[in-house]
C-alpha positions as CSV (number, residue, x, y, z in Angstrom):
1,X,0.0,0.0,0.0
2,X,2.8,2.0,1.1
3,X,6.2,2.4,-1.4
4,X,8.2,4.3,0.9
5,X,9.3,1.3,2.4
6,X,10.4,-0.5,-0.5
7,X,14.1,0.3,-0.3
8,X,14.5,-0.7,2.7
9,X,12.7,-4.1,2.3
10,X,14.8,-4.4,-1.1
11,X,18.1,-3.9,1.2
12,X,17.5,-6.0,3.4
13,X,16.0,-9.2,1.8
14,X,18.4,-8.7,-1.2
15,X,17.6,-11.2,-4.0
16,X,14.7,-13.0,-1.6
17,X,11.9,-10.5,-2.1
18,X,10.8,-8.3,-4.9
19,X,8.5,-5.8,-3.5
20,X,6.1,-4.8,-6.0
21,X,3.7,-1.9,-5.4
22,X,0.5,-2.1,-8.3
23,X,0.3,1.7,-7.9
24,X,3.8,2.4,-9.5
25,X,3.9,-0.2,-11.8
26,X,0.5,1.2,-13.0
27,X,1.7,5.3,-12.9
28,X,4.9,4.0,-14.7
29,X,3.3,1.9,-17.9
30,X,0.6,4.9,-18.1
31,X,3.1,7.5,-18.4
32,X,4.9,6.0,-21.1
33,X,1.9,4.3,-22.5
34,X,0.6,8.3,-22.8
35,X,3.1,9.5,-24.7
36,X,2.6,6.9,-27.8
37,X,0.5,4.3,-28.3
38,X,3.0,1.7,-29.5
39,X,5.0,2.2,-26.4
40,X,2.1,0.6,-24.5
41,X,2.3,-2.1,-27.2
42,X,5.9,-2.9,-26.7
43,X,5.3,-2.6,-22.6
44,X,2.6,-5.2,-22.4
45,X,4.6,-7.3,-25.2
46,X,7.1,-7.9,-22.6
47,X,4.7,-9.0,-19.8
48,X,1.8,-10.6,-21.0
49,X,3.2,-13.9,-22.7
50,X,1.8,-13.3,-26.2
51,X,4.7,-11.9,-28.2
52,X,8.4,-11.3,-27.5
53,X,9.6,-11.3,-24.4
54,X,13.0,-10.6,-22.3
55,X,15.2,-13.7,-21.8
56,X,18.5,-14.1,-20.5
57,X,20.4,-16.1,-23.0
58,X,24.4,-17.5,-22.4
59,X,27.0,-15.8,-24.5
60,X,28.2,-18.7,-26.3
61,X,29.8,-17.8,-29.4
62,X,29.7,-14.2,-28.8
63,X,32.9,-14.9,-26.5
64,X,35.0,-12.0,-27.0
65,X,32.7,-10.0,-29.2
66,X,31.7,-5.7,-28.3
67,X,28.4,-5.4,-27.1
68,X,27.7,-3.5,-30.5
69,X,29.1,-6.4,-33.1
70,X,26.6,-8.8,-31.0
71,X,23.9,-6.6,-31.7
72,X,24.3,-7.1,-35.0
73,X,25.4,-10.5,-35.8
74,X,22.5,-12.1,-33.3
75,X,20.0,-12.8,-36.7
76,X,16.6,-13.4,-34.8
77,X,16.9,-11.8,-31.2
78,X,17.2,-8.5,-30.2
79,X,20.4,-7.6,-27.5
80,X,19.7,-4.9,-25.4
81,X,21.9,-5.6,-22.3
82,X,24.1,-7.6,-20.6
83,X,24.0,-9.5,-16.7
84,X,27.6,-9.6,-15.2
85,X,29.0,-12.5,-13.1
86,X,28.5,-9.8,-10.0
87,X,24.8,-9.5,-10.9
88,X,24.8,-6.5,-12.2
89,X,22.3,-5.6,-14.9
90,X,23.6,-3.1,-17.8
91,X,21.5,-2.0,-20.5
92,X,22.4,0.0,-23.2
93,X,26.1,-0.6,-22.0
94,X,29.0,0.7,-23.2
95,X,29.3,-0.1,-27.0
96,X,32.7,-1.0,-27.0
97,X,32.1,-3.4,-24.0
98,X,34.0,-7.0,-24.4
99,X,31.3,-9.9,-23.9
100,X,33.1,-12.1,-21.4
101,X,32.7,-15.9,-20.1
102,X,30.7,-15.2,-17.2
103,X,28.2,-12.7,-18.5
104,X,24.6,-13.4,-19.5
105,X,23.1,-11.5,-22.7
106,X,20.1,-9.7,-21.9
107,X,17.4,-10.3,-25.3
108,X,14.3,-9.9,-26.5
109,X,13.6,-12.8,-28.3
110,X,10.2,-15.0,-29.3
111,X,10.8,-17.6,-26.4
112,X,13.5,-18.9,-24.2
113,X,15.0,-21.5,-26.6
114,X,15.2,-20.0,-29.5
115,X,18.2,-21.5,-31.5
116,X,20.8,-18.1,-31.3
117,X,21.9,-17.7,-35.3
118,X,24.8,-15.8,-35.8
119,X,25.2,-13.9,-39.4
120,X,28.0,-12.5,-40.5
121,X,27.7,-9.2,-42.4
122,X,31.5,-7.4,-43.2
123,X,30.3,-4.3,-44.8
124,X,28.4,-3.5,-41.5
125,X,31.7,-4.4,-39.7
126,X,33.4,-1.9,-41.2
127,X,30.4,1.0,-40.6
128,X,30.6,-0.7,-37.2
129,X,34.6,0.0,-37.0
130,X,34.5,3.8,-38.6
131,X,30.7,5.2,-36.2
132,X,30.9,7.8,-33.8
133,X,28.6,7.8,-31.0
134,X,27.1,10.5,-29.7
135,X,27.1,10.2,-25.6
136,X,24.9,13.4,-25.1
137,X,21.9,12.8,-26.7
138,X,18.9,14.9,-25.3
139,X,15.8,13.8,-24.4
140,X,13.0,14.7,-27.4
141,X,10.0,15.4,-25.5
142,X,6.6,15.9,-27.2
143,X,3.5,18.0,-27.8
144,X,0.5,16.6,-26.7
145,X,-2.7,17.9,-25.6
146,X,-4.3,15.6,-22.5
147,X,-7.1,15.9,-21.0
148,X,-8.0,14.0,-17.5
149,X,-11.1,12.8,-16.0
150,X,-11.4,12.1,-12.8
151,X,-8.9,12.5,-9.7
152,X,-6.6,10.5,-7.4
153,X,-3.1,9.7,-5.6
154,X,-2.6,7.6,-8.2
155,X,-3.7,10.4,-11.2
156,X,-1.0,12.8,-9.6
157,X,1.6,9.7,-9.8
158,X,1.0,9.3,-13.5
159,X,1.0,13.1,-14.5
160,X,4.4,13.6,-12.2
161,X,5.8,10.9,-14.6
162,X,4.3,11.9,-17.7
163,X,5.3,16.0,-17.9
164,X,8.7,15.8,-17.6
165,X,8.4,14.0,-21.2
166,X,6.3,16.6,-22.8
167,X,7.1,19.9,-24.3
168,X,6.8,23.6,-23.5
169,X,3.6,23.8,-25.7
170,X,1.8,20.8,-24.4
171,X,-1.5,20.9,-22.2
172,X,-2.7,19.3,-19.1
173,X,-6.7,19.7,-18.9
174,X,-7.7,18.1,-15.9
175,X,-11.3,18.0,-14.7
176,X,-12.4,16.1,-12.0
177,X,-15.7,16.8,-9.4
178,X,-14.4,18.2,-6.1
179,X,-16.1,16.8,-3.4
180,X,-15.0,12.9,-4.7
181,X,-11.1,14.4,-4.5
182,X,-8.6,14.8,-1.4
183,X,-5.8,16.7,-3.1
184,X,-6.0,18.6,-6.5
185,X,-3.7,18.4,-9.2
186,X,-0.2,19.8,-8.5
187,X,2.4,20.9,-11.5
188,X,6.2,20.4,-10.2
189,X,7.4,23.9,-10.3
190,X,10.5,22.9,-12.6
191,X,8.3,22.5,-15.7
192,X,6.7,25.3,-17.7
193,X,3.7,23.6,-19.3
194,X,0.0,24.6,-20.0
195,X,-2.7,23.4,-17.4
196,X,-6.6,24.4,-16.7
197,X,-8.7,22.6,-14.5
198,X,-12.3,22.7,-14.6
199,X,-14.2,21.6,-11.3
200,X,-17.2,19.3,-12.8
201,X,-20.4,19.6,-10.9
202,X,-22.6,16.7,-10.0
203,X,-24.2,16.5,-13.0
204,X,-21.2,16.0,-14.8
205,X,-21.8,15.2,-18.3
206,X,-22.5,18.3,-19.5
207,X,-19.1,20.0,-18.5
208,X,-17.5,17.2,-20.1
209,X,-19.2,17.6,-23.3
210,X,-18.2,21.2,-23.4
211,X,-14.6,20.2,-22.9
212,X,-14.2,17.5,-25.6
213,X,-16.3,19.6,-28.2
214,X,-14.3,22.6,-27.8
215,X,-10.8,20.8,-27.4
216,X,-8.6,18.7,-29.7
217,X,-7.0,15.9,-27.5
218,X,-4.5,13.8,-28.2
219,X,-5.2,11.6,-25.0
220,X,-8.2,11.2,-22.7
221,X,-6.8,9.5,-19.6
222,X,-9.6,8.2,-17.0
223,X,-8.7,8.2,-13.8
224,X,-10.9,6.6,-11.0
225,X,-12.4,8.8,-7.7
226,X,-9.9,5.9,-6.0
227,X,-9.3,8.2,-2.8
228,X,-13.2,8.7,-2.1
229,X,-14.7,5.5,-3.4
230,X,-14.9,2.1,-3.0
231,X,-12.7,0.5,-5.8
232,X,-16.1,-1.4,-6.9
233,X,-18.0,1.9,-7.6
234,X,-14.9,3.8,-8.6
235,X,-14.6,1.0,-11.7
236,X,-18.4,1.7,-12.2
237,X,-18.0,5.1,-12.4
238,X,-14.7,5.0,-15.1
239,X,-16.7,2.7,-17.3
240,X,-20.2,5.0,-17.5
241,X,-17.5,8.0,-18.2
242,X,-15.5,5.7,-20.9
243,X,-18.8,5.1,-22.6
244,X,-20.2,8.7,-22.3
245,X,-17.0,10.1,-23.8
246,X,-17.1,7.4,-26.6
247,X,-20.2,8.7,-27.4
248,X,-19.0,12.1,-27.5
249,X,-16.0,11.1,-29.6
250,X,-18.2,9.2,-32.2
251,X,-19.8,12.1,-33.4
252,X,-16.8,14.0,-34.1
253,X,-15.1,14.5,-37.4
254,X,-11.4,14.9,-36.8
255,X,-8.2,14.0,-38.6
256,X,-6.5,12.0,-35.9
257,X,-8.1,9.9,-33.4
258,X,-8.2,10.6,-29.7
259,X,-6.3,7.9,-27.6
260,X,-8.5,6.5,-25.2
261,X,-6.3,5.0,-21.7
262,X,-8.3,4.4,-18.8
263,X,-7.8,2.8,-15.0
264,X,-9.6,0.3,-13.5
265,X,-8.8,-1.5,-10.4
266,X,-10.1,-4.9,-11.4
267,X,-9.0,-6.1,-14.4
268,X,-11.8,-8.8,-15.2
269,X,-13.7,-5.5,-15.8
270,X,-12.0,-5.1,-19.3
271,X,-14.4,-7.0,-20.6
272,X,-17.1,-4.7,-20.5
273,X,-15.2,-2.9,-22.7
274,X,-15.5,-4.1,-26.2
275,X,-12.9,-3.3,-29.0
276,X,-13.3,-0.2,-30.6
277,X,-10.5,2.0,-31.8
278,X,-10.8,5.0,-28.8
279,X,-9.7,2.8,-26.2
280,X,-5.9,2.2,-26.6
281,X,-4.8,0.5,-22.8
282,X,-6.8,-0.7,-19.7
283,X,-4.5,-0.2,-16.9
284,X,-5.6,-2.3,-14.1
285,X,-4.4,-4.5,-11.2
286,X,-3.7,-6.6,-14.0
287,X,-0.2,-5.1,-15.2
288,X,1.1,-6.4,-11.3
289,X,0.1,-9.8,-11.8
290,X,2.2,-10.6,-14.9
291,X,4.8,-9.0,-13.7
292,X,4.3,-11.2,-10.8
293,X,4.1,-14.2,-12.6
294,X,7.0,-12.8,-14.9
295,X,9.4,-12.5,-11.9
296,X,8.1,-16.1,-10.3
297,X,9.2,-17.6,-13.4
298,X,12.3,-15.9,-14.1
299,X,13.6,-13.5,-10.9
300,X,16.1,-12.2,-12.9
301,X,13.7,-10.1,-14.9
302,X,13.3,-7.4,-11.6
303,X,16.9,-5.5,-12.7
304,X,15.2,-5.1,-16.4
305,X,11.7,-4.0,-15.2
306,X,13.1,-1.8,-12.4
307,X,15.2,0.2,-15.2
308,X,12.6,0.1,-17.7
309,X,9.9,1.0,-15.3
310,X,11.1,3.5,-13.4
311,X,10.9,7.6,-13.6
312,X,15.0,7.7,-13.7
313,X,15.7,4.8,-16.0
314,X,16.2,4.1,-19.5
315,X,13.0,4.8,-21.2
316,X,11.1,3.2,-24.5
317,X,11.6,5.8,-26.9
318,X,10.3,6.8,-30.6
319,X,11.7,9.0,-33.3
320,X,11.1,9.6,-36.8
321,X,13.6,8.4,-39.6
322,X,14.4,11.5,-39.9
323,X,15.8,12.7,-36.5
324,X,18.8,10.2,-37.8
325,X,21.6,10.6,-40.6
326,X,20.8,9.3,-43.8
327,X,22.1,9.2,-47.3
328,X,20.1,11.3,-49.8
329,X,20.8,8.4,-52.3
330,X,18.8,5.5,-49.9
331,X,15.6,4.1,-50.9
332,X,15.6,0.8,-48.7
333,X,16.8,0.2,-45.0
334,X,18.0,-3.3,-43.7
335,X,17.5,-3.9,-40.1
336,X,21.3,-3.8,-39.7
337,X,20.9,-0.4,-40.9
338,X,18.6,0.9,-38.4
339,X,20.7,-0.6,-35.9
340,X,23.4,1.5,-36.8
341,X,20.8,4.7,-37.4
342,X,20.1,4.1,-33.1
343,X,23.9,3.6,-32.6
344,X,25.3,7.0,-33.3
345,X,22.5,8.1,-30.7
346,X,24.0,5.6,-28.3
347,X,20.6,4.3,-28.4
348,X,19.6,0.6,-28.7
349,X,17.2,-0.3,-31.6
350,X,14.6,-3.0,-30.7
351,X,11.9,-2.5,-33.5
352,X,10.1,0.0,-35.4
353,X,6.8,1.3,-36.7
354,X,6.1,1.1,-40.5
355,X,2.4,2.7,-41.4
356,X,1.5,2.4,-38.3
357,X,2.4,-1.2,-37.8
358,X,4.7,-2.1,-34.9
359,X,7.2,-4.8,-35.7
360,X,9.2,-5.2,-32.3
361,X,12.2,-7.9,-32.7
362,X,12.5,-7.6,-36.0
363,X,14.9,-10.3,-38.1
364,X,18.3,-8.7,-39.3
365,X,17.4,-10.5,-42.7
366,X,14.3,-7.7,-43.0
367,X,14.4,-5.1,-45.4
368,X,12.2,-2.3,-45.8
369,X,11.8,0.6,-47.8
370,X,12.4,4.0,-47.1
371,X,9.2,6.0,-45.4
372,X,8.1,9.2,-44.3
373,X,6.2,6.9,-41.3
374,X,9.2,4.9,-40.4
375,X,10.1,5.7,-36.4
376,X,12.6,3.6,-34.7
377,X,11.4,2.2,-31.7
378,X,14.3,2.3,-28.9
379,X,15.9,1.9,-25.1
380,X,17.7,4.9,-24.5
């Protein structure tokens, strides 16, 4: 219930107990998730069993190799990190790193056994040999235009960890009813962005039909009354408000659809919520049990989820094809050459969006052509 005394717990049963609070885990995989839709994709690849997945695979071969030749020679897996004989987990390490004996190669791969193929490719060898990596790359943050519904501890956790990724000229719109809150909305004082809050009355729905129909938003996040009500009324209040601002939605014309992401406590409630293509994510007490089960099967996995998941860490990242250095002459891109696009970045390529398709784990033997709607998907 309480996080504060995770640290110590951690300390003291060291590699015994993984303490696992749902409200982080849930703040932590919304903020991302908020900032594009595919990141919430890749997030829930790696926890929910139905996709790729991050393994710890031996080094075999790859005795002797730099962490950035590996990356390219492994043909169907993905590299991303490495676990050291002292336990350590590193990823995006240092490209020039030497794989040794004792290390364990941190992956994302399509399951546990996977047969490791190694390819050999000597013109990247050479690009490998001659790049320059660029240590001080700079966060790009985004413009987006959010609007939240509804209030709680939990709402604040999730907009504390989604500003500091969004840009001067975003907006926060939060609206929530007063009397079902403990504690409004509070900006950190370090970040200049543009917030307005609008105190709903009791009967809400028409000061939420005012908001959307004068507002473009990029993201309606719905956040349950949590501190006020029981969690079973909370849930029954998110999923009349999901519905109401469907409707809303639905009889809008606009050139790019609102993103939809809203919180539940249960999670066998997401199947009052059939597919439609407003409602992006369900965050729910759900996202703690697979990464329960995740860490009962492999304990290993808590390193990688704590760096992943946390406000300090590495981050899953997009950027266009264009944020990167390419020939004017090139009309197709291998994987090995995306690979090398995210190097000079010093970041670490693990898939990318093509018309908004994501392929995460792609095979090095891919080729694609060249696209104005090509991003690289990344750790970094």
């Amino acid at each position: 219930e309480n996080d504060s005394n995770i640290p110590l717990l951690t300390e003291i049963m060291e590699n015994q107990v993984y303490p696992i609070h749902k409200d982080k885990i849930i703040s932590n995989v919304t903020s991302q998730s908020i900032r594009n839709k595919h990141i919430s994709a890749v997030v829930m690849d790696f926890l929910d069993y139905d996709g790729d997945e991050i393994y710890f695979l031996p080094v075999n071969k790859l005795l002797g190799k730099s962490f950035k030749q590996a990356m390219v020679m492994l043909s169907e897996v993905t590299l991303i990190g490495i676990k050291t004989k002292s336990e350590n987990i590193i990823l995006n390490p240092d490209k020039n790193y030497i794989i040794t004996k004792d290390d364990l190669l941190i992956v994302i791969a399509a399951d546990d056994d996977v047969d490791v193929e190694l390819n050999i490719y000597p013109n990247v060898d050479k690009k490998l040999n001659d790049l320059t990596i660029t240590l001080d790359t700079v966060l790009e943050k985004e413009k987006l235009s959010i609007c939240i519904l509804g209030w709680s501890k939990l709402g604040q956790q999730i907009s504390e960890k989604t500003i500091p990724f969004l840009s001067e000229d975003s907006e926060i719109h939060y609206a929530y009813r007063d009397e079902l809150i403990h504690t409004a909305p509070k900006i950190p004082n370090q970040y200049k962005i543009n917030h307005k809050t609008t105190i709903l009355n009791y009967e809400q729905n028409r000061d939420i039909k005012k908001i959307l129909n004068e507002n473009q938003f990029d993201v309606i996040l719905i956040v349950g009354y949590d501190d006020v009500l029981s969690q079973e009324v909370s849930d029954t209040n998110s999923l009349l408000l999901n519905f109401y601002v469907r409707s809303i939605l639905d009889k809008r014309i606009i050139d790019k659809p609102t993103r939809i992401i809203i919180q539940l406590n249960d999670g066998t409630k997401e199947e009052l919520i059939p597919k439609n293509k407003y409602n992006e994510l369900i965050v729910s007490d759900t996202l703690s049990s697979l990464m329960i089960s995740q860490l009962a099967e492999n304990p290993k996995l808590w390193g990688v989820f704590e760096e992943i998941f946390s406000l300090k860490g590495l981050k899953i990242n997009l950027s266009s094809i264009f944020n990167y250095s390419i020939n004017n002459k090139t009309t197709t891109l291998k994987i090995t050459d995306l690979i090398l696009l995210a190097l000079e970045k010093n970041q670490i390529f693990i898939g990318y969006v093509l018309n908004d398709k994501l392929y995460l784990n792609p095979p090095k033997s891919v080729e694609i052509p060249l696209d104005e709607s090509i991003e690289l998907v990344y750790i970094g």
